[in-house]
C-alpha positions as a printed Julia matrix, in Angstrom:
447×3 Matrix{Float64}:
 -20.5     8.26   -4.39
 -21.19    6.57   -7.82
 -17.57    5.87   -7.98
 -18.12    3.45   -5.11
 -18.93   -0.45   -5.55
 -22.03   -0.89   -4.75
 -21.43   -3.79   -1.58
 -18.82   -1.09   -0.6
 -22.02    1.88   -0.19
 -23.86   -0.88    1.71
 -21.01   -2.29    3.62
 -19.99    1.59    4.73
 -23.98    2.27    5.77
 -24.26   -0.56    7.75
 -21.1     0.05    9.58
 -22.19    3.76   10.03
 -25.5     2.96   10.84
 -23.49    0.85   13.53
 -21.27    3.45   14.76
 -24.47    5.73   15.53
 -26.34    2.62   17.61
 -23.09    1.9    19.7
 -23.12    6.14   20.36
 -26.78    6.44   21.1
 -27.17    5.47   24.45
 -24.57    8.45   25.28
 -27.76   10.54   24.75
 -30.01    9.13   27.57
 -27.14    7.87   29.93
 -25.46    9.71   32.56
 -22.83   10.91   30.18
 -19.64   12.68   31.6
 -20.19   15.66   28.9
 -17.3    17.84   30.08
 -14.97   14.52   29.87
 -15.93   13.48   26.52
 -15.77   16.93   25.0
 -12.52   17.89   26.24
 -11.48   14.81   24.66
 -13.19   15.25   21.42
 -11.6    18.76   20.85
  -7.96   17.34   21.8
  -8.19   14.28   19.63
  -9.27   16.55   16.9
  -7.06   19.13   17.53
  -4.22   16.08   17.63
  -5.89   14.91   14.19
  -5.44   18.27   12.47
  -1.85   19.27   13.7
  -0.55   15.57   12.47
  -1.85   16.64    9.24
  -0.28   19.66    9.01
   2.97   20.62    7.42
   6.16   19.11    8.85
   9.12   21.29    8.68
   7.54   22.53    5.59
   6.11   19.45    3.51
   2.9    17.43    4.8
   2.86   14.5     7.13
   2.45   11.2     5.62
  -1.01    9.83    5.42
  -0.32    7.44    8.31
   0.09    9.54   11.1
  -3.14   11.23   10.49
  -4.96    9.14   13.58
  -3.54    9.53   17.01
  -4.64    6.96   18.51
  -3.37    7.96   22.37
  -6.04   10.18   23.04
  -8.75    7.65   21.74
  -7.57    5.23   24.04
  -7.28    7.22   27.0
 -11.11    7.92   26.65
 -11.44    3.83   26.66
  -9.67    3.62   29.62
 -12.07    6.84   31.07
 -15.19    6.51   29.59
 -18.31    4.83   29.18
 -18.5     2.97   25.93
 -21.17    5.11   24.15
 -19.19    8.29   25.32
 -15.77    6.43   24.34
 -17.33    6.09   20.89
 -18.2    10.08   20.53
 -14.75   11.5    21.28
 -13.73   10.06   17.47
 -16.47   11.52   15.62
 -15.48   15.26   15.28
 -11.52   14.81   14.69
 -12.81   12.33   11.7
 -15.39   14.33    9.97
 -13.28   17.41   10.04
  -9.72   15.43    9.03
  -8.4    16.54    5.96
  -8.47   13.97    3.23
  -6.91   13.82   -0.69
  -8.83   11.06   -2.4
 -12.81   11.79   -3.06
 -15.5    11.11   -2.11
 -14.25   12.68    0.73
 -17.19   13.08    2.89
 -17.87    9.07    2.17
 -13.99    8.67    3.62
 -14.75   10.7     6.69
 -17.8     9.44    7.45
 -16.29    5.45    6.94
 -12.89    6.3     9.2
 -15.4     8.17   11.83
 -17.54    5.19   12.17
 -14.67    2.62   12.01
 -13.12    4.43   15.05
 -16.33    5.05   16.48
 -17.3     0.96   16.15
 -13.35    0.31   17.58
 -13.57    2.76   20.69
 -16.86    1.41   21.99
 -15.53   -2.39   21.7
 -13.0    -1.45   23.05
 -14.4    -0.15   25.91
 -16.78   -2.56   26.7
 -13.87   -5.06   26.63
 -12.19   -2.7    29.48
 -15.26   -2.66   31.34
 -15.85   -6.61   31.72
 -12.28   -6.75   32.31
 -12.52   -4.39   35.44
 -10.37   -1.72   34.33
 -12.02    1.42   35.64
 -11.39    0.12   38.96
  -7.85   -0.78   38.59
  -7.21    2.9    36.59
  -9.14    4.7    39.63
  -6.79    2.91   42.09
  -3.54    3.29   40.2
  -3.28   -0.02   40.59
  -0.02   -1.7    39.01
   0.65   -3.84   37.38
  -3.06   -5.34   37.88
  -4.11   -2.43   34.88
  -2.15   -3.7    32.27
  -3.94   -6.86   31.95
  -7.32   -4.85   31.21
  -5.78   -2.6    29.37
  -4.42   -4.92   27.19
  -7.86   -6.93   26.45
  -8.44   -3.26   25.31
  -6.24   -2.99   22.67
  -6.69   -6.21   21.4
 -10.37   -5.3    20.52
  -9.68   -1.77   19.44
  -6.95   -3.54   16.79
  -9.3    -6.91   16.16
 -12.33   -4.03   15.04
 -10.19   -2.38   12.91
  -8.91   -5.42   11.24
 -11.82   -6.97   10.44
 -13.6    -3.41    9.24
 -10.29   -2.59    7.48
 -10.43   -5.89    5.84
 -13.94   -5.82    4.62
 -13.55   -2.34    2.93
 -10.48   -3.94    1.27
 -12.49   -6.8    -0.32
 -15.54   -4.21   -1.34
 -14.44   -1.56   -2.17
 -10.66   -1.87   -3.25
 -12.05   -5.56   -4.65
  -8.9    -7.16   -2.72
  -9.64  -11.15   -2.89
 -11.41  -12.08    0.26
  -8.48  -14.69    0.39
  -6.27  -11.81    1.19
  -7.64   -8.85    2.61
  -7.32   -9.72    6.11
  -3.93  -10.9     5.79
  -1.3    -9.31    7.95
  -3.62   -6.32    8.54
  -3.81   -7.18   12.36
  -0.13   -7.69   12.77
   0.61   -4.15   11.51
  -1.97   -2.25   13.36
  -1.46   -3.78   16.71
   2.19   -2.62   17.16
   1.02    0.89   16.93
  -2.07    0.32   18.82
  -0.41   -0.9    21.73
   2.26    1.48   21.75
  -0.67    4.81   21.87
  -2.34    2.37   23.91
   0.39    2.7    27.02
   0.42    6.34   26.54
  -3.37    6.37   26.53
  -3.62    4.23   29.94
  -0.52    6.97   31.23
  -2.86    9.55   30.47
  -6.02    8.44   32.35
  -4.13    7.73   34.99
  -3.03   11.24   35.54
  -6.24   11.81   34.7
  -8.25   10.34   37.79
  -4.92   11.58   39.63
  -4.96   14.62   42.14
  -2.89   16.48   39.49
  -6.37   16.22   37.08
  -6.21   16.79   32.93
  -3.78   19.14   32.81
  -1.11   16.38   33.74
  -2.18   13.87   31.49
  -1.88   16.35   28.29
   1.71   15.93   29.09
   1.49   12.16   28.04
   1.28   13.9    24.68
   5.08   15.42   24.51
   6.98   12.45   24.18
   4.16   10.8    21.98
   4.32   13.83   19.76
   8.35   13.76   19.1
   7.88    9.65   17.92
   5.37   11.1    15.65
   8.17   13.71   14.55
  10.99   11.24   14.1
   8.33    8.84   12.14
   7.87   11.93   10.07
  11.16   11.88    8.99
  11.03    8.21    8.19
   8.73    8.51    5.73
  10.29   11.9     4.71
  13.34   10.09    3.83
  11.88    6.77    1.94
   9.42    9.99   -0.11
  12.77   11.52   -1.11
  13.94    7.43   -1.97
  10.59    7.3    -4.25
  11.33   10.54   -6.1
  14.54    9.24   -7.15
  12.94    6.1    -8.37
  10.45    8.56  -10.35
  13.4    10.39  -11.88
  15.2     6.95  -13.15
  12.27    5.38  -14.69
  11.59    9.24  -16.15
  15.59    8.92  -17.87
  15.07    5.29  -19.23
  11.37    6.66  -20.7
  13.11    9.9   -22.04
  16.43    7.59  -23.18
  13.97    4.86  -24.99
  11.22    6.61  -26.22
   9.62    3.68  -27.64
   8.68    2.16  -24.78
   7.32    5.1   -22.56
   5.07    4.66  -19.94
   6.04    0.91  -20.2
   7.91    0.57  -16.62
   5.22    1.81  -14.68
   2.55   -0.37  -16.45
   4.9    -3.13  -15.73
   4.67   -2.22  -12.26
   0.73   -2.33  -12.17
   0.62   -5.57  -14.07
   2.83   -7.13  -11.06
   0.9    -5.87   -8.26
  -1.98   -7.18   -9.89
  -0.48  -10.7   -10.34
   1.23   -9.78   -6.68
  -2.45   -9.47   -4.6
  -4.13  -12.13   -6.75
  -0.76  -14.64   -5.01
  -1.9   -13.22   -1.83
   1.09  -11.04   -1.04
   1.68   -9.08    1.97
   1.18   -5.19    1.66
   4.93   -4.72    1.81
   6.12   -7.49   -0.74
   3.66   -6.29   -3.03
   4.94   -2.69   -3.04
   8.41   -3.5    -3.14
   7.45   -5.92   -6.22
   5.92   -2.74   -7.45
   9.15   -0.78   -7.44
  10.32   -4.0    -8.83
   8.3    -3.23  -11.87
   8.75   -0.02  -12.46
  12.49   -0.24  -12.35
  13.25   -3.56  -14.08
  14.46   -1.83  -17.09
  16.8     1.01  -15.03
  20.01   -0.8   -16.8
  19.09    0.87  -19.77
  20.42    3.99  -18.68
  23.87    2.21  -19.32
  22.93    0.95  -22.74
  24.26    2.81  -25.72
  21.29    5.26  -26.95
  22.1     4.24  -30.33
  21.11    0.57  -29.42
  18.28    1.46  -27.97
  17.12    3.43  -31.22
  17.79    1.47  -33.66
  15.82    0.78  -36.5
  15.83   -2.71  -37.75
  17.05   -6.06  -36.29
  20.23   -6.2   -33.82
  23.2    -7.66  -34.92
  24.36  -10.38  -32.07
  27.28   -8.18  -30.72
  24.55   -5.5   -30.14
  22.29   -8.0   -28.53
  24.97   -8.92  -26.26
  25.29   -5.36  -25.4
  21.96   -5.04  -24.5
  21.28   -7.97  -22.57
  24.04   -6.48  -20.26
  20.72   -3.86  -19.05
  19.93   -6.29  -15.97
  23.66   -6.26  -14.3
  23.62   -2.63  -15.12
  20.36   -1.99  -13.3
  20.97   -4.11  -10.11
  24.28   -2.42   -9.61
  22.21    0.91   -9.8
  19.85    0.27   -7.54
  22.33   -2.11   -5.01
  22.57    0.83   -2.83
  18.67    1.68   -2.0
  17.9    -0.81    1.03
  14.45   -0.51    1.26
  13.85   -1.95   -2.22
  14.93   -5.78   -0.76
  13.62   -8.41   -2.99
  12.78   -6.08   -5.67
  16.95   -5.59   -6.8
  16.55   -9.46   -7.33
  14.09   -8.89  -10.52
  15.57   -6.26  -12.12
  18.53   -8.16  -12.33
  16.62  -11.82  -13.47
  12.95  -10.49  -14.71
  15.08  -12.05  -18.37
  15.28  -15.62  -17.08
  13.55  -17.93  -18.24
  12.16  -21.12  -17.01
  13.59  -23.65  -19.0
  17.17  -22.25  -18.39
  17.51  -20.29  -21.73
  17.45  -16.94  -20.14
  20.08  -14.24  -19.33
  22.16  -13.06  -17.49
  22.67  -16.56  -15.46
  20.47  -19.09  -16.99
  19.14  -19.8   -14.06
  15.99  -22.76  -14.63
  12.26  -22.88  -12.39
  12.48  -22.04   -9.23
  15.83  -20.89   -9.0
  15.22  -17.65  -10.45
  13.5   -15.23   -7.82
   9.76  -15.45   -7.6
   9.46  -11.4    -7.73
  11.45  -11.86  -10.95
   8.81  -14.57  -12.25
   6.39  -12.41  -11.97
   8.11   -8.77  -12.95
   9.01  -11.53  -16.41
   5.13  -11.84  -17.32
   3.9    -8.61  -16.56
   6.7    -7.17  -18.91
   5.9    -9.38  -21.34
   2.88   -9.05  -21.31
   2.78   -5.22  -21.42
   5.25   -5.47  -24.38
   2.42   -7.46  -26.27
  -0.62   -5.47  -25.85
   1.06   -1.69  -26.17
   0.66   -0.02  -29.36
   4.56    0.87  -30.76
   5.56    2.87  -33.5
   6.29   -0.36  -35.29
   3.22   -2.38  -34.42
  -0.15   -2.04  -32.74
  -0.65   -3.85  -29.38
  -2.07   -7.36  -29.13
  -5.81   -7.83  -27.65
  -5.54   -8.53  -24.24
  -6.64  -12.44  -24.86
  -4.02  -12.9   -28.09
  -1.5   -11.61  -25.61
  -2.47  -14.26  -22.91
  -2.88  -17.02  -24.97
   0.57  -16.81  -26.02
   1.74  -16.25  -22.61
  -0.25  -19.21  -22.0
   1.57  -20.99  -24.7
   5.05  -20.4   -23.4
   4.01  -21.05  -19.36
   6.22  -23.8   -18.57
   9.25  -22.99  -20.9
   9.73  -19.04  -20.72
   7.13  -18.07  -17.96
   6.25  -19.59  -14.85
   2.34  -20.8   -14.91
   1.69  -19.78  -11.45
   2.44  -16.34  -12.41
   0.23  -16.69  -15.7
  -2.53  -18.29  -14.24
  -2.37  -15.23  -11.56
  -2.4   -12.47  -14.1
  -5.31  -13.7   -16.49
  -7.55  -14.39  -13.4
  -6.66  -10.68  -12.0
  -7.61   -9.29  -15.46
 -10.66  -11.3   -15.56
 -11.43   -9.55  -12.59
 -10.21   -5.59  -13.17
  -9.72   -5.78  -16.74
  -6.86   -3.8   -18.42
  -6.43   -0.48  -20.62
  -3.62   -0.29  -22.46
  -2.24    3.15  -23.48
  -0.13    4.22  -26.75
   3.13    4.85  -25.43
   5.51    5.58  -28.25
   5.32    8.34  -31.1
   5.1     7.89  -34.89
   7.13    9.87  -36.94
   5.42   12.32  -39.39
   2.64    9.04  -38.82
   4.61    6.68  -40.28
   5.42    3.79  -38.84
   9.19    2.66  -39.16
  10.27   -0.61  -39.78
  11.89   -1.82  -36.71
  13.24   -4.67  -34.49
  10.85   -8.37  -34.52
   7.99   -9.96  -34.53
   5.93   -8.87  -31.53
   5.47  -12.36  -30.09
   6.27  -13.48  -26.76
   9.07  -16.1   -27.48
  10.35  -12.65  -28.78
   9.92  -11.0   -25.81
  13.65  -11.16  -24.17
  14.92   -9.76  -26.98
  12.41   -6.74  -27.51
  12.3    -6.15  -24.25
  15.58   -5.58  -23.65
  15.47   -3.04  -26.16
């Protein structure tokens, strides 16, 4: 728990404390026990056997709440009841990252706070009448206003535990987050409206569990998705593992690369899925070295300027390694520009301001930037404020402010620990290739 912010502890008691006052009332009202705890056992057994091991390997993280069942007990339930059924599944979820009883407790209220919203949206909207009657299409409509508040409550508590305990900028942490839980929602929330009508149907509960079949194959087949783009990141891994193992000087420097540019990323205001493909982008901007004479890479002392050439060939080579991996979209554009440079003077195009990518704008200063401050085997690292000064110095003719301006506020705000990264023979340190400013840079880097 002390790893926890401290607005994030008080943000995830009040919205506990919350969940419990929204569930209270089940206690003293006329509660449909049997109802509500058939649910609660189904939507935790659903919870656990997501989890579980899918042909062998574990289901992503995302398909760990299924939402069907939750919504079918909006559509059947009284709100406080509504808000029970997510309690159990929750608390006994399995989770990776600690705390984990603070993470249970947070998701069990956050469903708990979205289920009895929820419900009391489908109540005012008459839709326990129009569910007892079967009555189509009139249920939709009430159904609907449902999922609307089930997705608008977990935006906005989704959002707030973004900007207190992630830190996200408040600017940001909402955006797009309602967009990419409503498809979902509304999907489970069809199934969930199938199921309580089968429900309040002659045919009783035992019909509606079938609601679950074809909602438990998507789940399968979105398994596989993610199965697939896992396998995708783990050859990603292995690349950036050959270039480290190929250019030992400069290990661990593509996936600090990649940090620095999701930093600079969320600080712009970046969508989740821009700023993990600009990730990637980071961690693979140097890939092309894998076609780069070892020799080259080596080297001790300066580069002649046929070797240069040689290696400033690294960004074709690495964009027509990666041209193949769709999912990496506007990422293959950096790794083939990140060495452009404002003021036209960059390779391999010479491409000047805004024509050169924005993902490689920013991929530029967060490789330059790591390049300054790491500790090599033929200098130590630069404090983190030498190293943006000079960035500072060369935004406008090498480096595009925005993206400066971006990264020193986002280290003002999380700070930065650099890491030694490259061995020292016998403790020595070898003369090697330039001066370790940034106007140097291009040249070091693409070593």
């Amino acid at each position: 728990m002390r790893s926890i912010a401290p607005w994030a502890r008080a943000y995830i008691l009040c919205v506990a404390l919350g969940a419990a006052a929204c569930a209270a009332p089940a206690l003293s009202a006329r509660t449909p026990w049997a109802a509500v705890g058939l649910l609660a056992v189904l939507y935790a057994g659903c919870e656990q056997v997501s989890r579980c091991r899918v042909i062998g390997r574990r289901a992503p993280s995302g398909l760990g709440t299924f939402f069907p069942v939750l919504l079918a007990a909006v559509f059947l339930l009284p709100p406080a009841g509504a808000a029970l059924v997510a309690v159990p599944g929750a608390l006994l979820a399995r989770v990776e990252r600690r705390p984990r009883w603070v993470r249970r407790i947070w998701r069990a209220a956050q469903l708990a706070l979205a289920a009895w919203a929820s419900a009391r949206m489908y109540a005012a909207c008459g839709g326990p009448d129009t569910v007892a009657a079967a009555d189509f299409p009139y249920a939709l409509a009430p159904a609907a206003a449902a999922v609307l508040a089930f997705s608008g409550v977990l935006t906005v508590l989704d959002g707030g535990i973004l900007a207190t305990a992630e830190r996200v900028p408040v600017r940001a942490a909402w955006r797009g987050l309602f967009l990419r839980s409503f498809a979902p929602v509304a999907v489970h929330g069809l199934a969930g409206l199938m199921m309580a009508v089968l429900w309040r149907s002659p045919y009783g509960p035992l019909a509606a569990l079938l609601v679950l079949l074809p909602m438990g194959v998507s789940c399968w087949v979105f398994a596989q998705y993610h199965r697939e783009r896992a396998a995708h990141q783990a050859t990603i891994r292995a690349l950036v593992q050959a270039v480290d193992i190929k250019d030992r000087y400069t290990r661990g420097h593509s996936e600090r690369v990649g940090r620095a540019s999701v930093m600079i990323a969320r600080e712009l205001g970046m969508t989740d899925e821009r700023v993990e493909s600009l990730r990637f982008a980071g961690i693979l901007h140097d890939v092309g070295k894998l076609g780069v004479p070892t020799r080259l890479l080596r080297k001790d002392g300066p580069l002649t300027p046929e070797e240069r050439r040689v290696i400033e060939l690294h960004p074709e080579y690495g964009h027509e390694m990666v041209r193949g991996i769709g999912f990496l979209g506007e990422a293959r554009a950096a790794i083939l520009h990140h060495h452009e440079r404002i003021d036209g003077s960059g390779y391999p195009y010479g491409l000047v301001g805004r024509q050169i990518p924005e993902f490689a704008r920013v991929v530029a200063v967060a490789d330059a930037f790591d390049a300054m401050t790491s500790t090599r085997s033929y200098r130590r690292g630069r404090p983190v404020d030498a190293a943006l000064a000079e960035l500072s110095r060369c935004a406008g003719v090498q480096f595009d402010p925005v993206m400066v301006s971006a990264l020193r506020r986002a280290l003002e705000r999380y700070g930065w620990n650099p890491e030694v990264t490259a061995d020292v023979a016998g403790g020595v340190p070898s003369p090697r290739r330039g001066a370790s400013g940034v106007s140097a840079a291009p040249g070091s880097a693409a070593r």
